[in-house]
Kinemage of the C-alpha trace (Angstrom):
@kinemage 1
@onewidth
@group {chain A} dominant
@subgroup {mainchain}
@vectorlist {calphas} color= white
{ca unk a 1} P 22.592 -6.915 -3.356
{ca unk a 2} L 20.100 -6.830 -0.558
{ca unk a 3} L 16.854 -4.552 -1.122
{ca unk a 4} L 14.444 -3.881 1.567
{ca unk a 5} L 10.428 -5.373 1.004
{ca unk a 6} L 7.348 -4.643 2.639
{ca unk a 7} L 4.725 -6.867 2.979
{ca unk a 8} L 1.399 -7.326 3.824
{ca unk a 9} L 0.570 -10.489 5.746
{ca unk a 10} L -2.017 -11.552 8.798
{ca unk a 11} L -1.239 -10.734 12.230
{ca unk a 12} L -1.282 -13.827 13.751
{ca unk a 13} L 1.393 -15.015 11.104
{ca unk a 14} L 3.364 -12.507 12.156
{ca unk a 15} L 3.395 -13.408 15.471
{ca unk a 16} L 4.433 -17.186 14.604
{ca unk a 17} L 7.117 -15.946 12.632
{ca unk a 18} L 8.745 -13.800 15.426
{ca unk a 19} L 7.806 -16.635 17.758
{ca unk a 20} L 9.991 -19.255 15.314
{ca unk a 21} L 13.030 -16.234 14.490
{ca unk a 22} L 13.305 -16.013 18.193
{ca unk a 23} L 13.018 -20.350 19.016
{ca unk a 24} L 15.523 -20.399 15.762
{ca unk a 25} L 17.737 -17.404 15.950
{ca unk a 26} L 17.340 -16.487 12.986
{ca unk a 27} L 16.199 -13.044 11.556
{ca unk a 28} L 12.657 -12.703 9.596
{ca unk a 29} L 14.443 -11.775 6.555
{ca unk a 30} L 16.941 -15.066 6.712
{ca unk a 31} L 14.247 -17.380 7.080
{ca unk a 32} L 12.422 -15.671 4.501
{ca unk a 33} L 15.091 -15.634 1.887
{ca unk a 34} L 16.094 -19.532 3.280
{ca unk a 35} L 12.365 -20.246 2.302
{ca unk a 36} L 12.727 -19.380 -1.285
{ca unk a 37} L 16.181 -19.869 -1.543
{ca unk a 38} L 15.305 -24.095 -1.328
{ca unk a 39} L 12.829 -23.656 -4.012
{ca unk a 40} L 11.405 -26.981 -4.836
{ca unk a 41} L 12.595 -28.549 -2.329
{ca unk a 42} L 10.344 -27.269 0.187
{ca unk a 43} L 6.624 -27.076 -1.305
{ca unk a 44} L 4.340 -24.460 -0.069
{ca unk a 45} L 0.964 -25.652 1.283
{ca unk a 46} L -1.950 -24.531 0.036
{ca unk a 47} L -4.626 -23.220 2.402
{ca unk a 48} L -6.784 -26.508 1.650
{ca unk a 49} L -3.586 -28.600 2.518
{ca unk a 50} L -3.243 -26.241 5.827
{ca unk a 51} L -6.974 -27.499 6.638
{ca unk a 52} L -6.752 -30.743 6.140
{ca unk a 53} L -3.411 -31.218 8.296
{ca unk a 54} L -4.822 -29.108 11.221
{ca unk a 55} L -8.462 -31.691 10.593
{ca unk a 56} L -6.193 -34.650 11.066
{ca unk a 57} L -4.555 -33.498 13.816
{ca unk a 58} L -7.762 -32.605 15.699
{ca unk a 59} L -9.013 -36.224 14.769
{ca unk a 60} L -5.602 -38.007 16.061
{ca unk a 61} L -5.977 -36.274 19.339
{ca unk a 62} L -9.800 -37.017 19.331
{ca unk a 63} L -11.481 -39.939 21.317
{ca unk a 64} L -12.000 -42.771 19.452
{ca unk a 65} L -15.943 -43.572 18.409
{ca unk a 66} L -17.606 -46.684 19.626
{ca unk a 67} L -18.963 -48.536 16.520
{ca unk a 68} L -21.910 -50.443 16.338
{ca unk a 69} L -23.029 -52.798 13.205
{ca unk a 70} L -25.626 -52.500 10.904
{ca unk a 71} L -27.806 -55.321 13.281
{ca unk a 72} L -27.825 -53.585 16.506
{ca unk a 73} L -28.035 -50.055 15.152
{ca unk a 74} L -31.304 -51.825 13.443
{ca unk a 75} L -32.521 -53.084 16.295
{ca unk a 76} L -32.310 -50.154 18.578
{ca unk a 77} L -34.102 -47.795 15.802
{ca unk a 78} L -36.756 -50.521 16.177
{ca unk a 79} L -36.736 -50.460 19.923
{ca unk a 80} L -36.984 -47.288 19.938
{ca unk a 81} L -39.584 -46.429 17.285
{ca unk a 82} L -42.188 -49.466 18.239
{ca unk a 83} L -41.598 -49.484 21.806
């Protein structure tokens, strides 16, 4: 028996979702009912987890940092603070 919902959700999500129904061809309501249809399978991410995986992104695409050691780092402050 199919029963109609409404929901209440951000529109930017919204906009992903019709974005992956229409790259998929699949309807809102399919993927919607696939989602908890897998249960377990499948875990949700919390919005934490959503952070952290769009931080490590960012830092994967980022330019690596030069590194100095403890000595030069040192040794510059001291430059730098007695001339």
């Amino acid at each position: 028996m199919k029963t109609k919902l409404t929901l209440t959700v951000n529109e930017r999500v919204i906009l992903r979702a019709k974005r992956h129904s229409k790259k998929t061809g699949k309807s809102l309501s399919r993927m919607f009912e696939e989602l908890f249809e897998a249960g377990e399978q499948t875990p949700m991410k919390t919005e934490a987890a959503r952070a952290a995986g769009r931080l490590l992104d960012h830092l994967e695409k980022s330019k690596p940092v030069k590194t100095l050691n403890d000595k030069s780092l040192l040794q510059k402050h001291l430059i730098k603070k007695y001339g």
